[in-house]
C-alpha positions in Angstrom: 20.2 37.7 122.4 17.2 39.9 121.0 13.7 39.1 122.2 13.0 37.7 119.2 15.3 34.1 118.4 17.5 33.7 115.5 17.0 38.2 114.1 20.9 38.5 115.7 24.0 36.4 115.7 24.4 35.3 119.0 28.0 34.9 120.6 29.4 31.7 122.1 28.5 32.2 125.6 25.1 33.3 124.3 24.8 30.2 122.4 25.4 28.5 125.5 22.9 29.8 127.4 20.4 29.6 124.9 20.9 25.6 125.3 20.6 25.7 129.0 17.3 27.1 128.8 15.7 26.4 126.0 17.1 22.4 126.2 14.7 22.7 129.9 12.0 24.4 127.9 11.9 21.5 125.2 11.5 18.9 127.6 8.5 20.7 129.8 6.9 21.0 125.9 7.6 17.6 125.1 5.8 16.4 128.6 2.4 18.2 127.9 2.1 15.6 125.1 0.5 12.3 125.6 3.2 10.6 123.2 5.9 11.4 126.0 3.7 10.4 129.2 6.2 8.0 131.2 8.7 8.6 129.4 10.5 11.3 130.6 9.7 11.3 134.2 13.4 9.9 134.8 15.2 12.8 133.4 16.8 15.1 135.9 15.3 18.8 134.3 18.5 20.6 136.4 21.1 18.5 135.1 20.7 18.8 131.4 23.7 20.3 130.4 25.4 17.2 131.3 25.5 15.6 128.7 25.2 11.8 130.2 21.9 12.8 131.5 20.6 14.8 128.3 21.5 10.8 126.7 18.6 9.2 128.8 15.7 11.1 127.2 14.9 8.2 124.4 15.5 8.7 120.8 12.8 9.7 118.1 12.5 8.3 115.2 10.6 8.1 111.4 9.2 4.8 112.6 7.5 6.1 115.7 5.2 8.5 114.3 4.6 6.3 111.0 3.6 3.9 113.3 0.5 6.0 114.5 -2.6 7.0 112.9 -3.5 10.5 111.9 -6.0 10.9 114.6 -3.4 9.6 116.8 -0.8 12.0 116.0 -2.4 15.2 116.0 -4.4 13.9 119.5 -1.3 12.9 121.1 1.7 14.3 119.9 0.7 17.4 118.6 -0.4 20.1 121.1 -2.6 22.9 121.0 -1.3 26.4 120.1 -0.4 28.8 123.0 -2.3 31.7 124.1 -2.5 34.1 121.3 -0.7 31.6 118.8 -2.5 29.5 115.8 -2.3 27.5 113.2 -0.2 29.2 110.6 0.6 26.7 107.9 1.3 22.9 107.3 4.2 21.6 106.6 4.5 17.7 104.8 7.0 15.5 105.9 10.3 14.8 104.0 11.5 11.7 102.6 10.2 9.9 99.5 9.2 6.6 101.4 6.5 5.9 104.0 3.3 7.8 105.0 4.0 11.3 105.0 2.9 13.4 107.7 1.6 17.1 107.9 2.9 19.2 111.0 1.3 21.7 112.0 3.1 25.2 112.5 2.4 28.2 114.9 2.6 31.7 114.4 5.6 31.7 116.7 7.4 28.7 114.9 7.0 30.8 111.4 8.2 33.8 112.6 11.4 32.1 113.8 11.5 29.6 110.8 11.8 32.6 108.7 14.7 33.9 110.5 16.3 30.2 109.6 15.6 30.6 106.3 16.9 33.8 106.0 20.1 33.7 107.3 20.5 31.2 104.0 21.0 34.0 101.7 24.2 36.0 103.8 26.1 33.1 104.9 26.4 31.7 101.1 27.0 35.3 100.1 24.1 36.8 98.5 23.8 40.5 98.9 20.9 43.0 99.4 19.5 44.4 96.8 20.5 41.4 94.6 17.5 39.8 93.1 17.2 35.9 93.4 15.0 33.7 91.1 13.2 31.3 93.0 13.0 27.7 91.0 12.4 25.6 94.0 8.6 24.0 94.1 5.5 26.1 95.5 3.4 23.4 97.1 3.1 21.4 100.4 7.0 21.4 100.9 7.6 24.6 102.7 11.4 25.2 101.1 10.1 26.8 98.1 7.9 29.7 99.5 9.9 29.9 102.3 13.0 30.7 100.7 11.1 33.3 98.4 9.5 34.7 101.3 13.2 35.0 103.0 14.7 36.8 100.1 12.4 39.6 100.4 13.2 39.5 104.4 17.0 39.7 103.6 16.7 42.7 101.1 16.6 40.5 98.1 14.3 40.8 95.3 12.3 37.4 94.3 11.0 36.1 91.4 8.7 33.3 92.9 8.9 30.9 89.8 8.8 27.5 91.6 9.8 24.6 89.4 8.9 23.5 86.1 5.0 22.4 87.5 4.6 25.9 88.2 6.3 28.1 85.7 7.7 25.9 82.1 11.2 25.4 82.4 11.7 27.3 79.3 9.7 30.3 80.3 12.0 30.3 82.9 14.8 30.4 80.8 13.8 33.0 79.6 12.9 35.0 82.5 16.3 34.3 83.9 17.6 36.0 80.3 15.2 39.3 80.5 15.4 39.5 84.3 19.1 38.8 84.8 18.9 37.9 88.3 22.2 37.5 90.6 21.5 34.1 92.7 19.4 30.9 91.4 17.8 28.7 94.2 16.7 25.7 93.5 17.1 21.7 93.8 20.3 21.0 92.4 18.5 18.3 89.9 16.0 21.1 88.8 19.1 23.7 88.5 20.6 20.7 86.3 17.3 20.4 84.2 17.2 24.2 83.5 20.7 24.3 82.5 20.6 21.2 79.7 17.5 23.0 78.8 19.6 26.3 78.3 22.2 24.9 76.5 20.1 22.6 74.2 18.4 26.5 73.0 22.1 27.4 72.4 21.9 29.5 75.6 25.1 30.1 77.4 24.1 30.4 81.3 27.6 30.4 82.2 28.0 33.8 80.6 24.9 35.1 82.2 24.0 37.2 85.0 23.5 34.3 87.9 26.8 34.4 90.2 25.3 32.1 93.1 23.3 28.9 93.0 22.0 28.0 96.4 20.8 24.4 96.6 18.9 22.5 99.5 16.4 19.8 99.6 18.1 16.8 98.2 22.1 15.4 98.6 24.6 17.4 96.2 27.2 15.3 95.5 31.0 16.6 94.0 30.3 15.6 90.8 26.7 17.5 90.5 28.2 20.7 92.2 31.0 20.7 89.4 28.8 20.4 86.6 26.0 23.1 88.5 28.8 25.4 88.6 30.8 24.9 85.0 27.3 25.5 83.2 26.0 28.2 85.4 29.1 30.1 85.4 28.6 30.4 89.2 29.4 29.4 92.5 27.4 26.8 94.1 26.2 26.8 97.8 24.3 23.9 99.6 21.5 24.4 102.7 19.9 22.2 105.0 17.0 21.5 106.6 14.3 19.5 107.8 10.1 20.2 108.2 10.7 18.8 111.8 13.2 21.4 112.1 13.1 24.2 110.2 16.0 25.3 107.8 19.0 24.6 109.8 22.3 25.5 108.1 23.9 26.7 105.3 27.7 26.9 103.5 29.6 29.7 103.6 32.4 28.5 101.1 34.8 29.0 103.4 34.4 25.7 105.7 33.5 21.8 104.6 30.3 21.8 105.0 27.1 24.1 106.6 27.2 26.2 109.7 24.4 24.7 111.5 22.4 27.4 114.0 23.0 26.3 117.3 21.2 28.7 118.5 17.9 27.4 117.4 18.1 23.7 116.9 20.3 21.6 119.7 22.2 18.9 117.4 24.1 16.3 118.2 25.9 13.1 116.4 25.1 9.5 118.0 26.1 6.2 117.0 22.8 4.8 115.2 23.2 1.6 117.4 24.1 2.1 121.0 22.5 6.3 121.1 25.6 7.2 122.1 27.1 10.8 121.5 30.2 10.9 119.4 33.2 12.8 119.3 33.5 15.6 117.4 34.3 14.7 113.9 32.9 11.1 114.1 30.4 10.5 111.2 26.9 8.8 113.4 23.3 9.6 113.2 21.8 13.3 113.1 19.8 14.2 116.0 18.2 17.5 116.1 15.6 19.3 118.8 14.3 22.0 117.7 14.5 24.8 120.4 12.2 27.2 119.5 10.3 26.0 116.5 8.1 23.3 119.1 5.6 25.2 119.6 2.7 22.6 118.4 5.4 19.4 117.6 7.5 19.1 120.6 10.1 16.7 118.2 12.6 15.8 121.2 15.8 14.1 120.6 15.0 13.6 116.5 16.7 11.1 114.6 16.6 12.2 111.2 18.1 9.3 109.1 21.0 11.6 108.0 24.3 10.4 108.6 26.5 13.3 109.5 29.6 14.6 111.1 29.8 17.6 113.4 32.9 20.0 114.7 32.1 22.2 116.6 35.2 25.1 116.5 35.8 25.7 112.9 37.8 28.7 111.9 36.4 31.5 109.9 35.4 35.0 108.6 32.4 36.9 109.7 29.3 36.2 111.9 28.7 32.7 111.0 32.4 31.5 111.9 30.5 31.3 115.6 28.4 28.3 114.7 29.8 24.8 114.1 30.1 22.6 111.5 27.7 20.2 110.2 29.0 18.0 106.9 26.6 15.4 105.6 28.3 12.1 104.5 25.6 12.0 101.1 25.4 8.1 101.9 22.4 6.9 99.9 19.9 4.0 100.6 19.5 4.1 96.7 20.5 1.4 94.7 19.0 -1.9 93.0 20.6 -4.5 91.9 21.2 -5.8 88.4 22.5 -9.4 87.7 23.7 -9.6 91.5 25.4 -5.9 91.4 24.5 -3.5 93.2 24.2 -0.2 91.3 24.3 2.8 93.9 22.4 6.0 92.7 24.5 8.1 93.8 27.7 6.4 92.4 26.1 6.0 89.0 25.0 9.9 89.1 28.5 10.6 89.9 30.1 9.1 87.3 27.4 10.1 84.8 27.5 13.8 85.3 31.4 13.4 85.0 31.2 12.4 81.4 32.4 15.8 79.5 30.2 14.8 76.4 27.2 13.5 78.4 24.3 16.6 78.5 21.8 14.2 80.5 21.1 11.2 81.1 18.3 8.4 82.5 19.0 4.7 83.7 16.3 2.0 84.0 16.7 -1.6 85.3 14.2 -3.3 83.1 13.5 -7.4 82.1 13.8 -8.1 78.8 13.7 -11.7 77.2 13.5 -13.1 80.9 16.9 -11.4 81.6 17.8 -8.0 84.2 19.4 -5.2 81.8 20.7 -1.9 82.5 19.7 0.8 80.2 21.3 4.0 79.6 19.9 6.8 77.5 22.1 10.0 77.0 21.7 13.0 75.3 25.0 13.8 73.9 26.3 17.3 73.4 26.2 19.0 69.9 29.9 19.5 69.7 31.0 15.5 70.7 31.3 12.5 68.9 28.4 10.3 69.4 29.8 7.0 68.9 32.6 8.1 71.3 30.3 8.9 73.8 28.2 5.7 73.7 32.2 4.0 74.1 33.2 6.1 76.9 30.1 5.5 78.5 30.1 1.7 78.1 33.4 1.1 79.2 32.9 3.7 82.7 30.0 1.9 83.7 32.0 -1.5 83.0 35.1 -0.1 85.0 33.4 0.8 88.0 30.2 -1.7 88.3 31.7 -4.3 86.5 28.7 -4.5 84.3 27.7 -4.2 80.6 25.0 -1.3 79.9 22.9 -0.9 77.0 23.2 2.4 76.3 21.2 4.2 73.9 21.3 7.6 72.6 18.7 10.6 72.5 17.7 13.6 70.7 18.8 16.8 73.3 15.6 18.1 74.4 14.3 14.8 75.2 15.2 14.2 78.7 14.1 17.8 79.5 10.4 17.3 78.8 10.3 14.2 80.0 11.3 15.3 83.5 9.5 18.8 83.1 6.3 17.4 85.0 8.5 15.8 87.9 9.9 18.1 91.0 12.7 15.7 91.0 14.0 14.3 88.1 13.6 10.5 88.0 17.0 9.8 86.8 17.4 6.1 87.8 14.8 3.4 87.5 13.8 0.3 88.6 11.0 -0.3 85.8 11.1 -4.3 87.0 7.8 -4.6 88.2 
């Protein structure tokens, strides 16, 4: 292992020994802050690779922190940078929920955040000396001007676009048509929004020059990574991460899911009731500590809210065959219900984007005439049958939720500015009050 973490694959055995010390480190980081006083004194710092005692150091959680005040966070659970460290940036907390929270990040944890971030690019295959156009947002979520940042440390050239707040979706278009870049990053729903806008110009992306689509940032479902790649012409790579973390994975379209780095974030897979580890394999709850990237958040033992499953010796090619596998079970909290049916997001975008004639769509639960309805609008593609597509559409929704839609058609090009002034595209409504 270099002096610096994360520039150099590590092996197994370094891998290991990277846990043994940096799991010790963690904890002495974690005790400097007043959040942790009493609460680790029971833990047993030369018996942490077992993994019975590693289980006693209590679970973190959303809640936790939420539950404090600013001034109460950065007093006493954020610590003061080390000797010759600082501030570097802020990074805003995930989730769309809740009070979000801004960590504060060292020079040190940049420096090896980067590495994280970079290591994106080779393991979905992207190649020096490609250029990438960067179409995730520039703003208080670190992804986007992290990941442009990382292209340039991995030999890639970047065109720092952001999303459509930053740079208009059709400018972008037509960057990505003067420019010809070889990889497209981006949220998968923004990557969605620029292709329907593409194809409503009469612009065929699939015959253009983007080969890779790297996504991260929000859940990518079968159905979305289908339709990313038929109108992008390209294959479609997923990456993971967290602001308490750091980017923590990618896929390397070789195994089901991302190869996690082990060798700077310790992760494990617990039962979200009992804290117990599970076996390999067994979806539970994602908890991460971050082994290097604590320098002013000492996040111990971090339940994240994902539910995953992890295996740790998955075959391979190449350097990132060493690190195990991480696949996220995209289970959604998203749904409302409509006349006693629950309507999952996830489900309905599923079955939505598999719709050949349907270019986009939006779905509201609204009260009309004292009565819950579920309204559909679609943009139908220029080539399809409209009246067809209203029929196919009606009778899917019925088949699977057992519910009758009003669905209602749009002019293409309507969905696409509506969503132009959102980083995610609000897709599925509850407009109820």
């Amino acid at each position: 292992m270099s002096a610096q973490p994360g520039a150099t694959i590590p092996t197994a055995a370094q891998i290991g020994a990277i846990h043994s010390a940096r799991k010790v480190a963690a904890v002495h980081q974690a005790k400097r802050a007043s959040f942790f006083r009493g609460k680790l004194d029971h833990i047993d710092l030369d018996r942490l690779d077992d993994p019975a005692e590693w289980g006693k150091i209590p679970l973190l959680d959303k809640d936790m922190l939420r539950s404090m005040s600013d001034a109460q966070f950065y007093r006493d659970f954020c610590l003061p940078p080390g000797e010759g460290d600082g501030i570097a940036q802020y990074w805003r907390s995930g989730g769309t929920t809740g009070r979000p929270l801004f960590y504060p990040r060292s020079r040190r944890d940049i420096e090896v955040a980067m590495l994280g971030f970079a290591r994106v690019y080779p393991c979905a295959g992207a190649k020096p000396g490609q250029t990438v156009h960067c179409a995730f947002p520039l703003g208080i979520h670190p992804v986007g001007q992290m990941m442009a940042r990382a292209a340039e440390a991995s030999g890639l050239g970047a065109l720092m676009a952001g999303a459509g707040t930053t740079t208009p979706s059709s400018l972008q278009i037509e960057l990505i048509d003067k420019l010809k870049p070889d990889v497209l990053t981006g949220m998968s729903s923004y990557a969605l929004h620029l292709a329907n806008l593409a194809d409503q110009s009469g612009i065929e992306l699939a015959r253009g020059s983007v080969n890779l689509v790297i996504c991260s940032a929000e859940p990518l479902s079968a159905a979305k990574r289908e339709k990313l790649g038929r109108m992008w012409g390209a294959e479609v790579r997923d990456s993971f991460g967290m602001t308490e973390a750091g980017m923590m994975a990618a896929e390397d379209g070789i195994a089901d899911g991302f190869r996690v780095w082990s060798d700077l974030f310790f992760v494990e897979v617990v039962d979200p009731t009992t804290g117990q580890q599970l076996p390999d394999g067994e979806t539970g709850a994602l908890v991460v500590t971050p082994l290097f990237t604590n320098n002013i958040t000492p996040f111990l033992r971090w339940m994240s809210g994902d539910l995953v499953s992890l295996r740790r010796e998955v075959p391979g090619a190449g350097p990132f065959a060493v690190f195990p596998v991480l696949r996220h079970a995209q289970r959604t909290t998203g749904f409302f219900k409509v006349r006693g049916i629950n309507i999952n997001h996830g489900e309905f975008e599923d079955l939505m984007f598999r719709l050949a004639p349907i270019n986009d769509f939006k779905c509201e639960a609204l009260t009309l005439d004292a009565l819950d309805v579920l309204r559909v609008c679609v943009e139908i593609k220029r080539d399809a049958d409209p009246a067809a597509a209203v029929m196919l559409v009606e009778r899917e929704i019925k088949r699977v939720f057992e519910l009758t839609a009003r669905v209602e058609t749009l002019e293409l090009g309507t969905l696409a500015r509506e969503f132009e002034a959102s980083v995610k595209a609000p897709r599925i409504v509850d407009r109820r009050g």
